[in-house]
N, C-alpha and C positions, 0 to 999 in steps of 0.2 A: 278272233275268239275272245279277247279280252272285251273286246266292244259287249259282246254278247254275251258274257256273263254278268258283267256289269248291270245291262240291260233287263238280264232276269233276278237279278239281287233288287231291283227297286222294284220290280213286279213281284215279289215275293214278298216285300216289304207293303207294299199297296194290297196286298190282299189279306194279309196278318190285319193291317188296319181295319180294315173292312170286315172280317171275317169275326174284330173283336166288336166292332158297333153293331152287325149285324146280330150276331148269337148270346150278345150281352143277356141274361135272362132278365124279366121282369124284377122290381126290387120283391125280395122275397122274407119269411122269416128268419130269424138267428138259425133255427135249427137245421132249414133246407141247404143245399147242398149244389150249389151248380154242375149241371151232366159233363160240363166243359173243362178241357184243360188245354195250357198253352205253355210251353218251354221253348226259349232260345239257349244256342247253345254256338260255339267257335273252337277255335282249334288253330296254333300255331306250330309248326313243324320241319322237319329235314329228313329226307330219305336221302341216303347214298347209293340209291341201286334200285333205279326206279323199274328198269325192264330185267333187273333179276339174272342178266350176264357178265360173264367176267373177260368174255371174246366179244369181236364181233362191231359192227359201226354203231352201236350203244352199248359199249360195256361201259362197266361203273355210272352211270348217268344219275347224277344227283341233281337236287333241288331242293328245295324251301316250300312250303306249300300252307296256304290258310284252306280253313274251311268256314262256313256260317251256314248254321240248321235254324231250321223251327221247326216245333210239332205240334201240332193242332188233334188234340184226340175228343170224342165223346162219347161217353158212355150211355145207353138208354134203360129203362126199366124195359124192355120188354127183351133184354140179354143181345143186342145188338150194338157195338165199338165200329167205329170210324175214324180211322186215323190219318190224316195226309202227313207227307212229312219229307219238306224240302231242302235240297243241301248244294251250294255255293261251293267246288273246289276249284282255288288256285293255284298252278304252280308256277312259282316263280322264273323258274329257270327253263322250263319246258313248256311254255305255251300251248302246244298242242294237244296236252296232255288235260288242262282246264273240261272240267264239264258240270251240268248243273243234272242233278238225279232226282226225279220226283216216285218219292214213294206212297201210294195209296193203297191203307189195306183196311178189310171188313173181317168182322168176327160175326157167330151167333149160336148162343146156346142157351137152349132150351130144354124142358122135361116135362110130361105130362103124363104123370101116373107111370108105368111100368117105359113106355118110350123114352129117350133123350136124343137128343141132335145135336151136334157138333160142327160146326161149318166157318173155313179161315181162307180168304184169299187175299193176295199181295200183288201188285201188280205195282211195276216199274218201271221206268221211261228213262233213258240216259241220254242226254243231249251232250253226245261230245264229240268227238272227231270222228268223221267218217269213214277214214283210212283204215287197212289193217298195221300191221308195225315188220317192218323188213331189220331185223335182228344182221340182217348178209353172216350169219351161220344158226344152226336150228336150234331153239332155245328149248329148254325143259318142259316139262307139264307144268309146273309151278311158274316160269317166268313168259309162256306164253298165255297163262289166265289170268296175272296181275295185272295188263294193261285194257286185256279185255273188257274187263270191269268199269273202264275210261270209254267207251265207244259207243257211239250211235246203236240205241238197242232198246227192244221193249223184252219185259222179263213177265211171266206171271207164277207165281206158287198157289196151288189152291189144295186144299185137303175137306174132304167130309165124311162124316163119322155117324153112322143109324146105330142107335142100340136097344136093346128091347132084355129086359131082367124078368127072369124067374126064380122059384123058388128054391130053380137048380141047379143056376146059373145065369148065364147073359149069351146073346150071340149078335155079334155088333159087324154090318155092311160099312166096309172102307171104302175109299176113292181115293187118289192124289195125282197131280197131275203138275209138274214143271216144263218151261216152255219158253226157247230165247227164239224171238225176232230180231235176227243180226241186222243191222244196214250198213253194215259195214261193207267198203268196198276192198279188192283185194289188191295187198301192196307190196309182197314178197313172201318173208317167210311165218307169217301167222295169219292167215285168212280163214276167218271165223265162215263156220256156218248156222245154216238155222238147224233147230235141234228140239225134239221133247219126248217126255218121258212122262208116260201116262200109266196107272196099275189101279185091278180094283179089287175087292178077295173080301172073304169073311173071317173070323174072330170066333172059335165056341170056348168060355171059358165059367169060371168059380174061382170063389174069393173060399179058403179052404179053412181059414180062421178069422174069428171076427177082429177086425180091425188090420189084419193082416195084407198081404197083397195078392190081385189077383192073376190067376194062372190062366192062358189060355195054348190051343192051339189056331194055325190061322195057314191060309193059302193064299197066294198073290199071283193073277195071272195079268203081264203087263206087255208092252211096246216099248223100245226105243227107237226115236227115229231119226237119220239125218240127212242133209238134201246134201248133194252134188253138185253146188251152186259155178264151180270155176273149172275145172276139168272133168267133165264127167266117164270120159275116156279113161281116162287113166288113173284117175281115185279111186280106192276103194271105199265100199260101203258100209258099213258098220251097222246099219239096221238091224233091228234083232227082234224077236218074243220072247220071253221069259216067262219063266214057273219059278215060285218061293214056295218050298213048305218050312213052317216057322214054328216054333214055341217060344210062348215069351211069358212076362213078369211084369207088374206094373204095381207099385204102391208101396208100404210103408214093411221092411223086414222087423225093424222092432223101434224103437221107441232116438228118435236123429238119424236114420239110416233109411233112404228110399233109392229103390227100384225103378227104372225103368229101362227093359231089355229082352230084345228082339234076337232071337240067333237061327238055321237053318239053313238047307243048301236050295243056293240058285241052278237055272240049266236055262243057259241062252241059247238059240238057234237062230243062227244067220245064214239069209239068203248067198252071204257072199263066201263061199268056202276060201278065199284066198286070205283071211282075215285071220284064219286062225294054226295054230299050227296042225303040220301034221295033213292036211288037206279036209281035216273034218267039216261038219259044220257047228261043230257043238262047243261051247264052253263051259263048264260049270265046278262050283267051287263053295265054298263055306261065305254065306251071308252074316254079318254081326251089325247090330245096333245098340249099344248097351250104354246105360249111365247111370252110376252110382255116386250116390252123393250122401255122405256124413256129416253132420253139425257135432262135432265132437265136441265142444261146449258153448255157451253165448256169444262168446268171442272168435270160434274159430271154426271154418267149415273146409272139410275135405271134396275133391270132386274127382272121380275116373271117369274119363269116357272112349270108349274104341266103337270104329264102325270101319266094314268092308264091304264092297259090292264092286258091281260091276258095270259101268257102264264106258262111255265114248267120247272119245278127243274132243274139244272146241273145233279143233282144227278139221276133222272128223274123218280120218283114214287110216284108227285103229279106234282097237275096243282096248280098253283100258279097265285093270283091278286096281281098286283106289282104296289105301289103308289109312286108318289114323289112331293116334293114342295121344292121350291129352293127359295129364296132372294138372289142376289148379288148385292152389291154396289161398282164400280170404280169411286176413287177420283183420279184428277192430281194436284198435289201443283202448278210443274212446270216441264218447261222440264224437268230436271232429275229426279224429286223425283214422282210415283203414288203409291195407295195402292187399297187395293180389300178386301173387307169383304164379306164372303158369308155362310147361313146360310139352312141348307137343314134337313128336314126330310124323310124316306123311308121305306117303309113298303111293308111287304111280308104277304099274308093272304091266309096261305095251305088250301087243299081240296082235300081229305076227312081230311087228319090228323086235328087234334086240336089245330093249331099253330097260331100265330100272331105275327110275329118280327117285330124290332121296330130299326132303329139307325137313332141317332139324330145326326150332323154333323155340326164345328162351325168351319170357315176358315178364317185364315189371312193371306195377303200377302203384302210385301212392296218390292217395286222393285227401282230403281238406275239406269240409262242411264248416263253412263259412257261417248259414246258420240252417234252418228248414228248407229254404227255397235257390241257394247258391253254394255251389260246388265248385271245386279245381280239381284236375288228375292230372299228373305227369306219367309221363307212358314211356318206358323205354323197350325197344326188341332187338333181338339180332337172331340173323339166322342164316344157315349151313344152307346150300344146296349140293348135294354128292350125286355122282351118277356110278349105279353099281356094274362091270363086267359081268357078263353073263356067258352061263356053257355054250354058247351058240357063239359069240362075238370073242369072248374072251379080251374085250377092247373094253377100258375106260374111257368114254368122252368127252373129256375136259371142255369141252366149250359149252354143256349142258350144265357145267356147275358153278358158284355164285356164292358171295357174302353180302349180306345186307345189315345195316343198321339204320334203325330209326329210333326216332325223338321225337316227341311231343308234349305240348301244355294244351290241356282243352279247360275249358270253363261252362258249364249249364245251369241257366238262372228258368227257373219255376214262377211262373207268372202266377 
């Protein structure tokens, strides 16, 4: 694996060169502006808890780990971004853990008199080991999706947004669609599957003051879907349909304080009634997508975010409600010195099994502007994994729970 990252580090390096003599633009005037941007960027670090267990034949498993990025982005007049953006991870200690991730994503937005368009896809290819990761006891929702992230897999995120304004309002056609191509093979106890999550619904809304934010209502009719790739005997399914009805808030409440937030109740319906409790087929419960963010003055900005929904295992043999609450706070001293504290909770609450994982997350960052184009940040986190007893089990699961601390110094230089 080292051979082969290696491999793709001077390929990555051979195409940067290439990629700058080729799109180099013509010499132009003072005032123009090249479409083109390039940043490299690294990272040296230490995780002490690479697979997130405290049992188990990888518990504690630490390591050392670099990384080396580049981003190649451009921007066009005619509202179309192109971003590639390559990343080199090593881990020292874990070999099999090394993978190289290519990320390529497009934008494009556009407006023509009352119409606009909104349109972003992402797509991603992880070259890394092809195994799943055998924990030899069952790890959390949180420590069997941190190594996932390391494995042979294509991802894509895609979103598109029609809107059309009136004098009475707006009424805007969504779409989004996420979607892993696992190649992972399976190797005990985390065997990925393939998996996506597609939904498309409309938007009727008004902006109710000017300059205000606008209000709308919206409906969401979507799919999840997941294959049965290793026993399909004896897995359960988790596939589903879904209805969102929604109202939400998007824009500025007064003058440093913006909006963006989606709330309303979902209703899943699975083919597989053994999935849920109680024998039904139905689940449904309070959907939230919300982010508030304050600039309480030049210096200093406030941020909330919480979201819950419903969706399905990596693993895919329950349906899983996935919560989260975020606090972050950026301070700027001055030009060169800002820092960032942030504080998150995340919770996974299975069904049918009897599970309720818990990690708790405490982030520090202190960063260094060197001058316009080079940067430093030192990162430090740790974080909780708890698993809650529930009326059903009345059992706490110690082997689902987990401390972690990481370290790191990155640097990003602005070409």
């Amino acid at each position: 694996m080292r051979t082969h990252t290696s491999t793709s580090f001077l390929t990555i390096c051979s195409l940067l060169a290439g990629f700058s003599a080729a799109a180099a633009p013509a010499p132009a005037t003072a005032t123009a502006k090249s479409p083109y941007e390039l940043s490299l960027s690294g990272s040296l670090g230490y995780d002490d808890d690479l697979y997130l267990v405290d049992t188990g034949l990888l518990k504690n498993t630490g390591s050392a780990l670099t990384t080396v990025s580049a981003k190649i982005s451009a921007r066009f007049a005619s509202g179309v971004t192109l971003t590639y953006t390559p990343t080199v991870s090593t881990f020292w200690d874990e070999s099999k853990e090394d993978n190289v991730k290519h990320l390529l994503a497009a934008a494009w937005t556009q407006k023509l008199d009352a119409f606009s368009v909104n349109a972003a896809a992402e797509f991603a290819l992880v070259d890394g080991d092809s195994r799943g990761v055998n924990y030899g006891v069952c790890g959390s929702a949180f420590s069997t999706a941190a190594p996932r992230e390391r494995r042979d897999q294509w991802q894509n995120k895609s979103d598109l947004a029609l809107r059309y304004d009136t004098a009475a309002g707006f009424v805007r056609g969504v779409g989004k669609l996420q979607y892993w191509d696992m190649l992972t093979a399976a190797a005990g106890t985390a065997n990925y599957v393939d998996r996506y999550d597609i939904q498309g619904g409309l938007d009727f809304g008004r902006s109710f003051a000017k300059g205000g934010p606008e209000c709308y209502l919206g409906y969401r009719k979507g799919y999840q879907f997941q294959d049965n790739d290793f026993n399909p005997a004896s897995r359960k399914n988790a596939s589903n349909r879904y209805d969102r009805y929604l109202v939400g808030a998007e824009g500025k409440l007064r003058a440093g304080l913006k909006l963006n937030a989606q709330a309303g109740w979902a209703i899943h319906d699975y083919a597989d009634s053994a999935l849920v409790y109680a024998g039904t087929h139905r689940e449904e419960g309070l959907y939230t997508d919300v982010a508030l963010t304050w600039t309480v003055n030049p210096n200093d900005e406030l941020q909330f975010k919480t979201a819950q929904g419903r969706t399905f295992s990596s693993t895919g043999t329950n349906s899983v409600l996935v919560s989260s609450y975020q606090v972050a706070w950026k301070h700027t001293l001055n030009k060169q010195w800002s820092t960032h504290l942030t504080g998150r909770l995340s919770e996974a609450e299975y069904a049918p099994a009897a599970r309720d994982d818990l990690d708790y997350a405490a982030i520090l960052g202190v960063t260094y502007n060197v001058n316009a184009k080079l940067s430093s940040t030192l990162t430090a986190s740790q974080d909780l994994g708890l698993n809650n007893h529930n009326a059903i089990s009345g059992v706490t699961e110690q082997n689902r729970e987990f401390k972690r601390a990481f370290v790191s110094l990155a640097a990003n230089w602005k070409l």
